[in-house]
C-alpha positions in Angstrom: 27.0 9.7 -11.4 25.0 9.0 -8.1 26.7 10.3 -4.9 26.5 7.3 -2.7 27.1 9.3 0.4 24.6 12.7 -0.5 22.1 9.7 -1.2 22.8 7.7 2.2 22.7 11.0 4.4 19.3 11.9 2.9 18.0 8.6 3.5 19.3 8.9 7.1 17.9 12.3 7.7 14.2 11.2 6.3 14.2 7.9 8.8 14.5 10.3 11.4 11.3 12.2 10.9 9.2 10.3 12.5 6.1 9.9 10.3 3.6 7.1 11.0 0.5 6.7 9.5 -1.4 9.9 10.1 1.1 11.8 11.8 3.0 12.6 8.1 2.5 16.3 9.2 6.5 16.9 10.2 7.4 14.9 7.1 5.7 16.6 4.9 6.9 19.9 5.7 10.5 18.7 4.8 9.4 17.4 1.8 7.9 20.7 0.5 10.9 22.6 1.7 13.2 19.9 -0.7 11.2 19.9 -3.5 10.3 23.3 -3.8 14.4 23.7 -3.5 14.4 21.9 -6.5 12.3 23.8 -8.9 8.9 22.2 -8.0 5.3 23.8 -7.3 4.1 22.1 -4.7 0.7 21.5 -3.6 -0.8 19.7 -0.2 -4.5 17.8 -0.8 -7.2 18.0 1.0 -7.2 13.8 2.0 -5.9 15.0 5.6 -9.0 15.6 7.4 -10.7 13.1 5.4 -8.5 10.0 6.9 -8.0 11.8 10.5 -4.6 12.8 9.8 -2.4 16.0 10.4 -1.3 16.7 6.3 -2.5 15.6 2.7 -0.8 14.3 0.3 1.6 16.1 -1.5 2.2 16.5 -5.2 5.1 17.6 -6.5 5.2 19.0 -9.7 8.8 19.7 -12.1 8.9 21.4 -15.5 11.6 19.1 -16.2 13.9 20.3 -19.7 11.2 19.6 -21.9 8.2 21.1 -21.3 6.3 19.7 -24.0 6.6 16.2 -22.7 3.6 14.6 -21.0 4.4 14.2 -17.6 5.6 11.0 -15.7 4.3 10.2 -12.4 6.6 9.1 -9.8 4.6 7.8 -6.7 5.8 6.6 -2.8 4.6 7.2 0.3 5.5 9.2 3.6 4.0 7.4 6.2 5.6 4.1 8.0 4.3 1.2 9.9 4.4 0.9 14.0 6.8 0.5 15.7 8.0 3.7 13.6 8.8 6.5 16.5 12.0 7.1 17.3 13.8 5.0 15.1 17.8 4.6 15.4 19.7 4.1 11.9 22.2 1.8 11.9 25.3 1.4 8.9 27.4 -1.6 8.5 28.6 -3.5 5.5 26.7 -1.2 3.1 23.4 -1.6 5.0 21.1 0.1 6.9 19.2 -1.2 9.6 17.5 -0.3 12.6 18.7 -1.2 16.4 16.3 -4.0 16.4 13.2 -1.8 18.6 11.7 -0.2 15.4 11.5 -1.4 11.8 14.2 1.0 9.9 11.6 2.5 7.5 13.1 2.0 4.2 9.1 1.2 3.5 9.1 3.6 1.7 11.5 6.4 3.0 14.2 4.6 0.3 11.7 5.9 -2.5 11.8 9.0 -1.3 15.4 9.5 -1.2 15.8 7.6 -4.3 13.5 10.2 -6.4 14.6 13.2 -4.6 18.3 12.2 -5.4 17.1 11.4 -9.1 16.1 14.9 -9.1 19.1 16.8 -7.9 21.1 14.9 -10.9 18.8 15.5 -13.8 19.0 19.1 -12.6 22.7 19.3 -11.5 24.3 17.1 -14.9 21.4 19.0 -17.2 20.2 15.6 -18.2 17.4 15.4 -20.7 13.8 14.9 -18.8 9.9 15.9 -18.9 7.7 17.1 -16.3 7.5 14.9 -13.6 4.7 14.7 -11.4 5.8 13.5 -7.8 3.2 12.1 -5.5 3.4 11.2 -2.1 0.7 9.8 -0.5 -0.4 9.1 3.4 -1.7 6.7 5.0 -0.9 3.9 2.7 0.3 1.2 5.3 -3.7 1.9 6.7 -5.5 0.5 3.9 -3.9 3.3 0.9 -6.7 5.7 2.1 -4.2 8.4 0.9 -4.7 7.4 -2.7 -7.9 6.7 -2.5 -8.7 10.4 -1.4 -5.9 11.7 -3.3 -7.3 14.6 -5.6 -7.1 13.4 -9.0 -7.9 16.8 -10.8 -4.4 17.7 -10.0 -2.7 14.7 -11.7 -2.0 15.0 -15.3 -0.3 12.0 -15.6 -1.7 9.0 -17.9 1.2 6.5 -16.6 4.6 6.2 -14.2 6.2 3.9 -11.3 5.5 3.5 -7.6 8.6 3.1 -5.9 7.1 0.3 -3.0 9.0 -2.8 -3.9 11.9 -5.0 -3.0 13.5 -5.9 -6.1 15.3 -3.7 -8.1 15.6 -6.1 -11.5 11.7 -6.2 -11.6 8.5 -4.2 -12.3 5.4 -5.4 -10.6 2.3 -5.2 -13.2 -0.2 -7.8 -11.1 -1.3 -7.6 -8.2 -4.7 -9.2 -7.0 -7.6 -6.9 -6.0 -9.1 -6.9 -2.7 -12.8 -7.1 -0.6 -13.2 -6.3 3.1 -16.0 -8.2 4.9 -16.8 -7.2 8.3 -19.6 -9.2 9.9 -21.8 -8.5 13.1 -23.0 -11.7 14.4 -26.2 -10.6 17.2 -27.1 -12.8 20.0 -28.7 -12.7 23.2 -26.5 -12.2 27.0 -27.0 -14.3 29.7 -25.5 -15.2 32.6 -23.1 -18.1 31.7 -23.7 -20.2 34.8 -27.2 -19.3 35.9 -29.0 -19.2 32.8 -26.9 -20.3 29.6 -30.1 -21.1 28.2 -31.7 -18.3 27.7 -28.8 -16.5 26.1 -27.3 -17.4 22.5 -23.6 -17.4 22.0 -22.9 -14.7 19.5 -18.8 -15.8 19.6 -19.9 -19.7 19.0 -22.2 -18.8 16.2 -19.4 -17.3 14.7 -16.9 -19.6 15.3 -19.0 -22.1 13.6 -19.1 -20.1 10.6 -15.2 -19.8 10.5 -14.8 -23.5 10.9 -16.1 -24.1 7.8 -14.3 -21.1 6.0 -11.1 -21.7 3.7 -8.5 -19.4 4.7 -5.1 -18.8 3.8 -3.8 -20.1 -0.3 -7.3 -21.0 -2.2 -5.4 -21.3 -5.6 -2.5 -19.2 -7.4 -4.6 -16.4 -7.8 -6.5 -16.5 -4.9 -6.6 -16.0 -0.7 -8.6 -15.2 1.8 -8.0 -14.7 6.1 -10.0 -14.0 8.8 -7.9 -11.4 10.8 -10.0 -9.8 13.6 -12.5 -11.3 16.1 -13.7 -8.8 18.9 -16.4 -9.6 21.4 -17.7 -11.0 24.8 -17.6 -8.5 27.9 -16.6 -11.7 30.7 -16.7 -15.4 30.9 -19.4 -15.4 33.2 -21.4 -13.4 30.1 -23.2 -15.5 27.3 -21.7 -12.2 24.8 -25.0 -11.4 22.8 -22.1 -9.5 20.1 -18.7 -10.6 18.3 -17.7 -8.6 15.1 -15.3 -10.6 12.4 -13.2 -8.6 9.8 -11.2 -10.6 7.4 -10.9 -10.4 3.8 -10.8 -11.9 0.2 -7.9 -11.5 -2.7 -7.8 -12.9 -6.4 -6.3 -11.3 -9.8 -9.4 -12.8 -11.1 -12.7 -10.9 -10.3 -14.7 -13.6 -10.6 -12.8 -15.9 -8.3 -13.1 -12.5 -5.7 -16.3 -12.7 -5.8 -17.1 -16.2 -5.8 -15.1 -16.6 -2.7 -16.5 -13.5 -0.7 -19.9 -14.9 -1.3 -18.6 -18.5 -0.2 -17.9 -16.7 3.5 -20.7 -14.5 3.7 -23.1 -17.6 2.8 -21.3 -19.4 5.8 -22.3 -16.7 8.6 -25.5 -16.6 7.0 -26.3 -20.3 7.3 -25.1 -20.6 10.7 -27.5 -17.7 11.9 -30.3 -19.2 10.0 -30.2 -22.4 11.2 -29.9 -21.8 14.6 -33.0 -19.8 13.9 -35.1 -22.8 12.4 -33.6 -25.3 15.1 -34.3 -22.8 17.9 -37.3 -19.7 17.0 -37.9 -16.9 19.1 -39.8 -13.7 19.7 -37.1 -11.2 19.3 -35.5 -11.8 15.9 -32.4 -13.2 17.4 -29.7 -14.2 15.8 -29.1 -11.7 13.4 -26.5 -11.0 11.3 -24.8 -8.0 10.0 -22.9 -7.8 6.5 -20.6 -5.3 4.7 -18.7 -6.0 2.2 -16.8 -3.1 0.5 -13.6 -3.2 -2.0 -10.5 -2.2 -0.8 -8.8 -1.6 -3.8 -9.1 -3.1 -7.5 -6.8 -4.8 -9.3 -3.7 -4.1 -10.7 -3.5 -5.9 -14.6 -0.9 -4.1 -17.0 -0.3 -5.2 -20.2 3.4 -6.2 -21.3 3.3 -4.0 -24.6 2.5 -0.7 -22.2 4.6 1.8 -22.0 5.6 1.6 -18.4 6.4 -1.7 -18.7 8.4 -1.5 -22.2 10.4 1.7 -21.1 11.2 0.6 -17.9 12.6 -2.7 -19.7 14.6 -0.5 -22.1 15.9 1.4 -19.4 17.7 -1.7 -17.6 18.1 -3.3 -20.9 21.0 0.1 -21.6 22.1 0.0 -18.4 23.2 -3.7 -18.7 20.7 -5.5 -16.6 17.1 -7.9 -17.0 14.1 -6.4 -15.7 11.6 -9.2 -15.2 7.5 -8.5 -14.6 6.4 -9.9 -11.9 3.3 -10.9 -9.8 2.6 -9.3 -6.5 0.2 -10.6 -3.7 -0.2 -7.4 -2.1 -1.9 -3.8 -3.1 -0.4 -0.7 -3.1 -1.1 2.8 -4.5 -0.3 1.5 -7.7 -3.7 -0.4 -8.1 -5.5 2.8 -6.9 -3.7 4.5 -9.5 -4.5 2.2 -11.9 -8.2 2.4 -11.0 -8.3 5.8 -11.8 -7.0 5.6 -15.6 -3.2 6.0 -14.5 -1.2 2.9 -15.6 1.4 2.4 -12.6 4.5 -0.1 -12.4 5.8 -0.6 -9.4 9.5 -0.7 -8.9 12.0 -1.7 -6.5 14.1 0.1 -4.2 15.8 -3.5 -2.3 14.2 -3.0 1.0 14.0 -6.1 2.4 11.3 -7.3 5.8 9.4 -4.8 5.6 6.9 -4.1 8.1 9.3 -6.1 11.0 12.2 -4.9 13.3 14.7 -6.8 11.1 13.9 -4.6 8.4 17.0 -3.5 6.2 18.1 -2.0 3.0 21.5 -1.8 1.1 22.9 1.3 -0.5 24.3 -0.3 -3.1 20.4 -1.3 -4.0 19.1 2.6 -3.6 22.0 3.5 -6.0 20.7 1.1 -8.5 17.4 2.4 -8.0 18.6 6.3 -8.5 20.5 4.6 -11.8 17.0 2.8 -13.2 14.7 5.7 -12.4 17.5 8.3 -14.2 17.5 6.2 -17.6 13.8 5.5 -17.4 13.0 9.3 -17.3 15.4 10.2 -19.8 14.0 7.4 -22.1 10.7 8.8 -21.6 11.5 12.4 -22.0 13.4 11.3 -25.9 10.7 9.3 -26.8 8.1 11.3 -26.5 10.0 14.2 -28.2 10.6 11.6 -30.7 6.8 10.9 -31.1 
């Protein structure tokens, strides 16, 4: 039923469009011009200017057969990691890949391609399906800032699939949420060689604070990193500032919590006992905190809906689908934050965000297959209901 070679142009032609994170715009426009083809009313947000890019997100919405049917949200996104521009698609063996200079895209241009060919057959073969809401967001590989300004008056949706995984024999219903802690650690400049003493070392007072920080695996539902240090102006400069990002993930809340505070309290102990060991007149060190939450967490239940029609769907089709436990966030969690219960499915792409990037077609087809039976599934039951 899938035409392997309609489905492996499209994904060609969509790897094309160059489309990194906020510079969708080109993208975008394709996408509208496909899925309004298709039957859809399409509609562009208003997250663009919000995130500093050149388009919104776009939300694609189909009638489908049944019209009485509560719609299904299908989610991916348009935008792709760096090096993204000017990538050069490469078939061999059944797989694409890039020439080794870019990565190849397939995070998450396979989804794309993988819904849009869903469509044409539910339309073409007059297959039985509801309304489907399509959303594609931007700016997910930046933090999912798409989703999070995603306008969620337009979504009717109570549950569906993001297509932003590797394996296609499993639906993701964990993942961990996650804080961002930024810290600016204030000292005093100096020169380095005439008169170290009279400056404080913002980047040492840090670097003590890191050294006593746990990073990396805490437990099995925990970890935590340190991923950005920036400051100093020269090495002959005592650097009065140095600004630390890193961040904190757990599936439990509590553990989140508990091990944000365990960092935060080791900056703050370090600034205050240089200040006891060392007092001045200005105030210095001084420390600056934020903490915010990047996303939530992502915690479905194994009797919901997603995950029990997405089982029956493989189930008919011959195969296992297994739940799984993901590390990483995607729009799914933001989704899920916002009352819409969200599996995430696979497409096969395999390294993503690196230049050895690659997906099978073979894999996308078995995606097209899944995502056909699922939506018919949910279309019958629902009548059923």
């Amino acid at each position: 039923m899938v035409n392997h070679e309609r489905l492996g142009d499209l994904f060609k032609t969509l790897i094309h469009i160059d489309s990194v994170s906020k510079k969708e715009g080109a993208i975008a426009r394709t996408l509208q011009g496909i899925f309004e083809s298709l039957g859809a009313e399409v509609l562009i947000d208003g997250a663009g200017p919000k995130v500093g890019g050149d388009t919104g997100n776009l939300i694609a919405r189909f009638k489908g057969a049944r019209a009485e049917v509560v719609p299904l949200l299908l989610n991916a996104h348009m935008d792709t990691v760096q090096p993204g521009e000017g990538i050069k698609v490469l078939f061999s063996d059944g797989t694409f890949s890039s020439d080794g200079s870019t990565v190849l895209g397939a995070d998450d241009k396979s989804a794309l391609a993988v819904i849009i060919e869903t469509i044409k057959i539910l339309r073409e073969k007059r297959l039985l399906w509801g309304p489907l809401e399509v959303v594609v967001t931007i700016c997910e590989e930046v933090g999912l800032v798409g989703a999070k300004n995603l306008d969620y008056s337009l979504i009717k949706a109570q549950y569906g699939y993001s297509l932003d995984a590797t394996d296609t024999e499993g639906i993701v219903t964990r993942a961990p949420a996650a804080n961002h802690i930024e810290f600016k650690v204030h000292g005093r400049d100096a020169h380095a060689g005439a008169a170290p003493e009279k400056g404080i070392n913002a980047i040492h007072l840090a670097s003590r604070a890191i050294s006593e920080i746990r990073v990396g695996r805490i437990d099995e539902e925990t970890t935590a990193n340190i991923g950005l240090i920036e400051g100093g102006k020269a090495t002959n400069i005592v650097p009065c500032l140095v600004t630390v990002a890193g961040e904190v993930r757990s599936h439990s809340p509590d553990k989140l919590e508990e091990e944000t505070q365990k960092i935060v309290e080791s900056f703050e102990r370090q600034v205050s006992n240089y200040k006891e060991a060392f007092p001045s007149d200005d105030g210095l060190p001084r420390l600056e905190v934020a903490v915010r939450q990047d996303f939530s967490n992502l915690k479905i239940p194994e009797d919901h809906a997603a995950v029990t029609l997405a089982k029956e769907a493989a189930s008919s089709l011959g195969r296992y689908m297994k739940t799984k436990t993901s590390g990483g966030g995607s729009d799914a969690n933001i989704f899920f934050g916002h009352g819409i219960v969200t599996g995430v499915l696979g497409t096969g792409m395999k390294d993503m965000h690196t230049v050895r990037e690659s997906i099978r077609l073979d894999d996308m087809v078995k995606s097209v297959e899944l995502l056909l039976e699922i939506i018919q599934l949910h279309a019958k039951k629902a009548r059923q209901v």
